[in-house]
C-alpha positions as CSV (number, residue, x, y, z in Angstrom):
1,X,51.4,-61.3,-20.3
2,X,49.3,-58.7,-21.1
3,X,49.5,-54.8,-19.2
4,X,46.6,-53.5,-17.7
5,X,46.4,-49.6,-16.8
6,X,47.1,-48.3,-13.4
7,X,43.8,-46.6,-13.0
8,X,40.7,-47.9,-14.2
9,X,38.4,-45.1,-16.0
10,X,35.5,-44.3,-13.7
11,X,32.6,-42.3,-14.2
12,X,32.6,-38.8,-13.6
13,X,31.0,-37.4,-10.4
14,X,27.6,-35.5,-10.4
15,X,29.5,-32.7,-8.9
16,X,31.8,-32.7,-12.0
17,X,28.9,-33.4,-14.3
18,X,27.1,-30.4,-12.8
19,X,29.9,-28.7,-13.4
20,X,30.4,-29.3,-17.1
21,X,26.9,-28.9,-17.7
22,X,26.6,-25.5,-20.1
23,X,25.9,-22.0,-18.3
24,X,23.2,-20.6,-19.1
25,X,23.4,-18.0,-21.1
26,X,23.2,-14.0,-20.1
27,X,20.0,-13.5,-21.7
28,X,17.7,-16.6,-20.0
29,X,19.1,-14.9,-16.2
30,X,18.0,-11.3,-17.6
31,X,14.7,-13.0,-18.0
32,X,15.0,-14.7,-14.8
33,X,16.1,-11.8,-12.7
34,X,12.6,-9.7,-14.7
35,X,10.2,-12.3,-13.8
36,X,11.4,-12.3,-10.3
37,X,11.0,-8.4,-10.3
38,X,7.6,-8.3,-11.9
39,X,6.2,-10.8,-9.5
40,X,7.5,-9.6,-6.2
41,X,6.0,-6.4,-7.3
42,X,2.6,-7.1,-8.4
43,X,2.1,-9.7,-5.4
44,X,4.7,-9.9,-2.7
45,X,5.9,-6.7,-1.8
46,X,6.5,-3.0,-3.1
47,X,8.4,0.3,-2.2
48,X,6.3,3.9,-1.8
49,X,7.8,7.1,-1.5
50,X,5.8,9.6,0.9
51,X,6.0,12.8,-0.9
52,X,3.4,15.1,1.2
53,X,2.9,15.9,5.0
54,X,-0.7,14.8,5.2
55,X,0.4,12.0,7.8
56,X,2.4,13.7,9.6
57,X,3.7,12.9,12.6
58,X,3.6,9.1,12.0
59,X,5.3,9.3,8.1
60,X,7.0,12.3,7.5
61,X,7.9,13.8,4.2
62,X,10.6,11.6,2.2
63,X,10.0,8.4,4.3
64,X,10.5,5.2,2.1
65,X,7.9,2.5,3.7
66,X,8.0,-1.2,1.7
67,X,4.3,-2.2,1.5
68,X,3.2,-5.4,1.8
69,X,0.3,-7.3,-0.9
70,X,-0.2,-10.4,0.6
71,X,-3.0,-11.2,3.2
72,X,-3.9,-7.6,3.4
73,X,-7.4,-7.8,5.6
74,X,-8.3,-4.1,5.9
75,X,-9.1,-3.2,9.4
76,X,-10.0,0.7,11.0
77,X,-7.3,2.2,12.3
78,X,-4.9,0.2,9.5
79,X,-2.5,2.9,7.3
80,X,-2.8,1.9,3.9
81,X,-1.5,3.0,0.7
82,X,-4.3,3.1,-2.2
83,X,-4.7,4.2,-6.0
84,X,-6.9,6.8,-5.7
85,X,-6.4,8.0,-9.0
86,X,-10.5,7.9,-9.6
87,X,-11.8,9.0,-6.0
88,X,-9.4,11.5,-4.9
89,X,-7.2,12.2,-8.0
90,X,-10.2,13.9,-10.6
91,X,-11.0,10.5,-12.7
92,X,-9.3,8.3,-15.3
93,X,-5.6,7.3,-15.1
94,X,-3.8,9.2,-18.6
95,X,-2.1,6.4,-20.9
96,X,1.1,7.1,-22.4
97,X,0.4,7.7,-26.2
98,X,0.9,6.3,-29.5
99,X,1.9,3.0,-30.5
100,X,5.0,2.7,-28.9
101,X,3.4,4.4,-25.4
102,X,0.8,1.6,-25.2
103,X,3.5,-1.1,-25.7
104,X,5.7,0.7,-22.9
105,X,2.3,1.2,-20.7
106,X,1.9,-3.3,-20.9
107,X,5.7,-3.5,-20.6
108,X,5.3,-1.4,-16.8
109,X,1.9,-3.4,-16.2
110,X,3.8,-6.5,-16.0
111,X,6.1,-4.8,-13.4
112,X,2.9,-3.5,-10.9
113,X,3.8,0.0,-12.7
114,X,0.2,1.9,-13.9
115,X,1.0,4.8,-15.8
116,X,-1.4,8.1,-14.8
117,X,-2.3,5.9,-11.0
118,X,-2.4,8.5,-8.0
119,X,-1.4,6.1,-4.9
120,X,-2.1,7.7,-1.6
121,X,-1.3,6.6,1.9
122,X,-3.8,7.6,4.5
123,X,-5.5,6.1,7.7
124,X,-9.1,4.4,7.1
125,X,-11.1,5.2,9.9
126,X,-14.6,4.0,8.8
127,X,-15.6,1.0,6.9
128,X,-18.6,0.0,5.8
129,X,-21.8,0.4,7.8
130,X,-20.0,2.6,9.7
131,X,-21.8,6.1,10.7
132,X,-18.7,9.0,11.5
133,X,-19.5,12.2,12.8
134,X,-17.8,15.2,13.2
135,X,-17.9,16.2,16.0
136,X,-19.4,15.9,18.8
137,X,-19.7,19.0,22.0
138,X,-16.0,17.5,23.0
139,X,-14.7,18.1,19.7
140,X,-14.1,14.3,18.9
141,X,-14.8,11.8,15.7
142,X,-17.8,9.6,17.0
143,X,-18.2,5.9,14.9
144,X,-21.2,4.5,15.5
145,X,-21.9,6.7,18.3
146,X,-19.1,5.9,20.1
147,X,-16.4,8.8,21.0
148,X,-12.8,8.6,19.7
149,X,-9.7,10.1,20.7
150,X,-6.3,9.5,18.2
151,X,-3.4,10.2,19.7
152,X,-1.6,9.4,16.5
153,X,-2.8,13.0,15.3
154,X,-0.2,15.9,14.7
155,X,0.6,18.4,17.9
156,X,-2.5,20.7,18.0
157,X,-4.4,19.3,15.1
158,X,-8.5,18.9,15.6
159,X,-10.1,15.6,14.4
160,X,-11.5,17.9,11.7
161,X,-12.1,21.7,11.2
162,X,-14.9,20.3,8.3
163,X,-18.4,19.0,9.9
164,X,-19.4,15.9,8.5
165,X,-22.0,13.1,9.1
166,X,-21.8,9.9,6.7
167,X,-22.4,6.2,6.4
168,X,-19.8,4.1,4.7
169,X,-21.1,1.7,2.1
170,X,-20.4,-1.9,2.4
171,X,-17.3,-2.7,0.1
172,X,-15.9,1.0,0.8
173,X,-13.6,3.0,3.2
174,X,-13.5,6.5,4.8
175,X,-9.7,7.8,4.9
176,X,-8.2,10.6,6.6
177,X,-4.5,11.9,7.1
178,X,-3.1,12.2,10.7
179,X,-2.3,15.9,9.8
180,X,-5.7,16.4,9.7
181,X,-5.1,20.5,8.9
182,X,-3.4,19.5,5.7
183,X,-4.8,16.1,4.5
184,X,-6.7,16.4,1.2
185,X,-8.8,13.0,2.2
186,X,-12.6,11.9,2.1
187,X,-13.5,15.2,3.4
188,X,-12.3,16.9,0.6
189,X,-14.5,14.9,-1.4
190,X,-17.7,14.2,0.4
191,X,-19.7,16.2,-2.8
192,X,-18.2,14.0,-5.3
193,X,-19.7,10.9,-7.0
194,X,-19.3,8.1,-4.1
195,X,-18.9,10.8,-1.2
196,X,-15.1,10.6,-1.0
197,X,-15.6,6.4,-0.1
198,X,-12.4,4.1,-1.4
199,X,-13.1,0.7,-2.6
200,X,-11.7,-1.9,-0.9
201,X,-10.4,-3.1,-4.1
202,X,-8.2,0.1,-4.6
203,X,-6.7,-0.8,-1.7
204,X,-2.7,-1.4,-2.5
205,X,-1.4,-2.5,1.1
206,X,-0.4,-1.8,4.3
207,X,3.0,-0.2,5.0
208,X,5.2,-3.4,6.8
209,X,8.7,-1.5,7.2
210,X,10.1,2.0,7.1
211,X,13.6,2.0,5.8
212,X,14.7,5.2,4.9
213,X,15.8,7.8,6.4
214,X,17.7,5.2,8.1
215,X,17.5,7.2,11.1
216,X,14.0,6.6,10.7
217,X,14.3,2.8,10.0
218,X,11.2,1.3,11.9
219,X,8.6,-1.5,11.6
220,X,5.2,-0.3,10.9
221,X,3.0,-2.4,13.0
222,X,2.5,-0.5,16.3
223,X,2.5,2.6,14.8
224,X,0.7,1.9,11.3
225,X,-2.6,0.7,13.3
226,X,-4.9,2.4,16.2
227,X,-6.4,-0.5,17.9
228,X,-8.7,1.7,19.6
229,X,-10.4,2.4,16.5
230,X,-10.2,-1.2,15.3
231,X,-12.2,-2.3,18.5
232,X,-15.3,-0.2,18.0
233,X,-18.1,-2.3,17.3
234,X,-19.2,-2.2,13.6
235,X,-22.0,-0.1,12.9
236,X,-25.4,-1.3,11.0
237,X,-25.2,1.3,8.2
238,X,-27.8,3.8,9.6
């Protein structure tokens, strides 16, 4: 008579196999956790500090706002954070140097990080074939002949203490700060090549949450767009 063994050998489980299956090693989740980085950052989401008062009352100074990339459809009335680094920051972004700069300058590419790029944050309120005016015998903005009032502006602040009359090309946006008396915006620039106008393409994103202060912690979607501008009808570019 021959003995037989009290348990029968049995195939180990898949949780066991998963288990025993090799970690992988520190290097490969470095890799991992970069990849993720770079692209939430290039096309998800990203985080702007606001380091100037040209919007006050509605971002203050040392806000923190995350801005969002995707589906960005840029309306008037929409805040939006842009590189302005050739319209409103005096022409081409400055490379870090040498051989070892222009390796560290494709390195930060890869993470949405553009060495010498001015982003600004400002309110559009023209787009293209739209005709702004400043300002008419009430002391208002008119777009496309219509009269505007924006109560997002700061206490006491004028639409604009500069005169202006201009058409917005198609493909292009007119941008002014809330605190209109110290916003360095299209006005500032209405000599320059292109009038002051920001491509669309320069557009970064519109600011979807403020999170710090956290006293401050706030969504940006009733206060990060004036629907009354939005619902002007759009002008014909005369």
């Amino acid at each position: 008579m021959t003995s037989e063994p009290e348990i029968s050998p049995q195939a180990p489980s898949p949780r066991a196999a998963r288990r025993a299956r090799k970690p992988w090693p520190v290097w490969a989740h470095v890799i991992l956790a970069l990849v993720l980085v770079a692209v939430l950052r290039n096309f998800v989401a990203q985080s702007f500090y606001v380091p100037s008062g040209s919007m006050i009352p509605t971002l203050q100074v040392g806000d923190r706002v995350v801005v969002a990339k995707f589906g960005t459809d840029v309306r008037r009335g929409d805040i939006v954070v842009f590189d302005g680094t050739e319209i409103f920051g005096g022409g081409a972004r400055e490379p870090w140097k040498g051989t070892l700069g222009q390796v560290a300058s494709s390195i930060a590419g890869v993470f949405g990080i553009n060495p010498g790029e001015k982003d600004y944050v400002k309110r559009v309120i023209g787009v293209g074939g739209d005709r702004i005016v400043c300002c008419d015998a009430a002391g208002k903005l008119t777009i496309n002949g219509q009269s505007v009032t924006e109560p997002y502006l700061a206490a006491g602040e004028s639409p604009s203490q500069t005169p202006f009359d201009v058409v917005v090309p198609p493909g292009r946006l007119f941008m002014m700060g809330d605190n209109r008396g110290n916003s360095a915006d299209s006005r500032a620039h209405l000599g320059d090549p292109g009038g002051g106008m920001v491509p669309l393409a320069d557009v970064i994103g519109s600011p979807l949450v403020r999170y710090w202060p956290l006293g401050r912690l706030d969504g940006m979607s009733s206060i990060g767009h004036s629907e009354d501008l939005a619902r002007i009808p759009a002008g014909d570019g005369k």
